[in-house]
C-alpha positions in Angstrom: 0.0 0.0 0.0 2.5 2.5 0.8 4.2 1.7 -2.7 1.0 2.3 -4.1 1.0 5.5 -2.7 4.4 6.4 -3.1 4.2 5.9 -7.1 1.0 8.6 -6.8 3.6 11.6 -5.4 6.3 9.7 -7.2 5.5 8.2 -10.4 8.3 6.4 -12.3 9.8 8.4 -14.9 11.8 7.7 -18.3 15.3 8.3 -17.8 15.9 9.8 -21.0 13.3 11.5 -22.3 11.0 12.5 -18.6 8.2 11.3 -19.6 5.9 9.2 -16.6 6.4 5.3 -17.8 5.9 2.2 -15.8 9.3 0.9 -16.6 12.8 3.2 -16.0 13.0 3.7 -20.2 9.8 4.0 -22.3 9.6 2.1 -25.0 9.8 4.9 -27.5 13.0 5.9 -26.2 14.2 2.4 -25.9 13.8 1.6 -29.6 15.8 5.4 -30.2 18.6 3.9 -28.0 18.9 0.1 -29.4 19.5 2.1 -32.6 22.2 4.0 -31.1 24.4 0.6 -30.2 27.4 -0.1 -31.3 28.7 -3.4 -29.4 32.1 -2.7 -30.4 35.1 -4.7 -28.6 38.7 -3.7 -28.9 41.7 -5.4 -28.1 44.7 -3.5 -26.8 47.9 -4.9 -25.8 49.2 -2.9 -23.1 50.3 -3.3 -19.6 46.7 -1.6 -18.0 44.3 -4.1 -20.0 43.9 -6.0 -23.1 40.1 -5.7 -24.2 37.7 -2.7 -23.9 34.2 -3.2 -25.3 31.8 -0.4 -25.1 28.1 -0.1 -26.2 27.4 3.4 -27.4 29.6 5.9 -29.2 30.1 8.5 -26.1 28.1 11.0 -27.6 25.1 13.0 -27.6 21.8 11.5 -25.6 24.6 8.9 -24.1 26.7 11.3 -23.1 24.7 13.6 -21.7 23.0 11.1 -19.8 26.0 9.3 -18.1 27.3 12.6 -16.9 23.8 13.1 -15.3 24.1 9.7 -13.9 28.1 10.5 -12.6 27.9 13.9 -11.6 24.3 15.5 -11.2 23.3 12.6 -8.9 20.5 11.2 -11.3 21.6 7.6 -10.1 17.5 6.2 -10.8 19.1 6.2 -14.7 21.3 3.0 -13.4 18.3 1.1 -13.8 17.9 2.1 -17.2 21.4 1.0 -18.2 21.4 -2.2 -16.7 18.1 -2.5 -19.0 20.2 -1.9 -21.9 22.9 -3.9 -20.8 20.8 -7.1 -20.0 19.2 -7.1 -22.7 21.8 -7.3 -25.3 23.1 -11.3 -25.2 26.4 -10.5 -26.6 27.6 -8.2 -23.8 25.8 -10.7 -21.0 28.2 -13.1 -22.5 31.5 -11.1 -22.7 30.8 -10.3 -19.0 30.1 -13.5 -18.2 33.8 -14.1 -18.3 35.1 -11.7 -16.1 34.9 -12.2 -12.1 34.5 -8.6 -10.9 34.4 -5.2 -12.6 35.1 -1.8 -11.0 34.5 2.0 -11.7 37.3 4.0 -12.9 38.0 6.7 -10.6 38.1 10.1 -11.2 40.5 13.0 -9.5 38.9 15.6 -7.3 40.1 18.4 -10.1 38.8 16.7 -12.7 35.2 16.1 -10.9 35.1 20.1 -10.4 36.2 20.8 -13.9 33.8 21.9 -16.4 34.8 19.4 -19.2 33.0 16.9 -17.5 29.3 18.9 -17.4 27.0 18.1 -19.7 26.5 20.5 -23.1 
């Protein structure tokens, strides 16, 4: 019940586009960003790692939106990315292999810079 009423003064919102949506990306916008993947895997041979694989070309919408998620405390858009990232087979697979993953960190100067704010 108190979910219930919760999702009345809170309702769910798309995390890209705003808009109120039962799930954390509307389908509208989820078609727009399935057509924005580029499951591309790199391999590198140097001493820090050997593969890098991303999903999106760090641009635009993307961009913008993982810059909300890092630095304008938007984290509700995690759920949205793991959407994305479950849902594509290949990438569930390649980390499949791996036992743990970690976040890059970032230096205090860097966090209060302005390159890293959204355009």
């Amino acid at each position: 019940m108190i979910e219930n009423i919760l999702q009345l003064i809170y309702p769910n919102v798309c995390g890209i586009c705003g808009s109120i949506s039962k799930q954390d990306i509307c389908n509208k916008c989820y078609v727009k960003i399935r057509k924005l993947q580029r499951n591309k895997k790199k391999i590198y041979l140097t001493k820090h790692f050997t593969t890098h694989m991303y999903l999106f070309d760090y641009q635009d919408i993307i961009r913008q939106k993982i810059l909300q998620y890092k630095f304008n405390e938007k984290t509700y858009l995690c759920r949205g990315f793991a959407k994305i990232i479950l849902n594509n087979e290949k990438i569930c697979g390649f980390l499949k292999t791996y036992d743990i993953m970690t976040s890059v960190p970032i230096s205090k100067k860097r966090k209060r810079s302005k390159r890293i704010q959204p355009k």
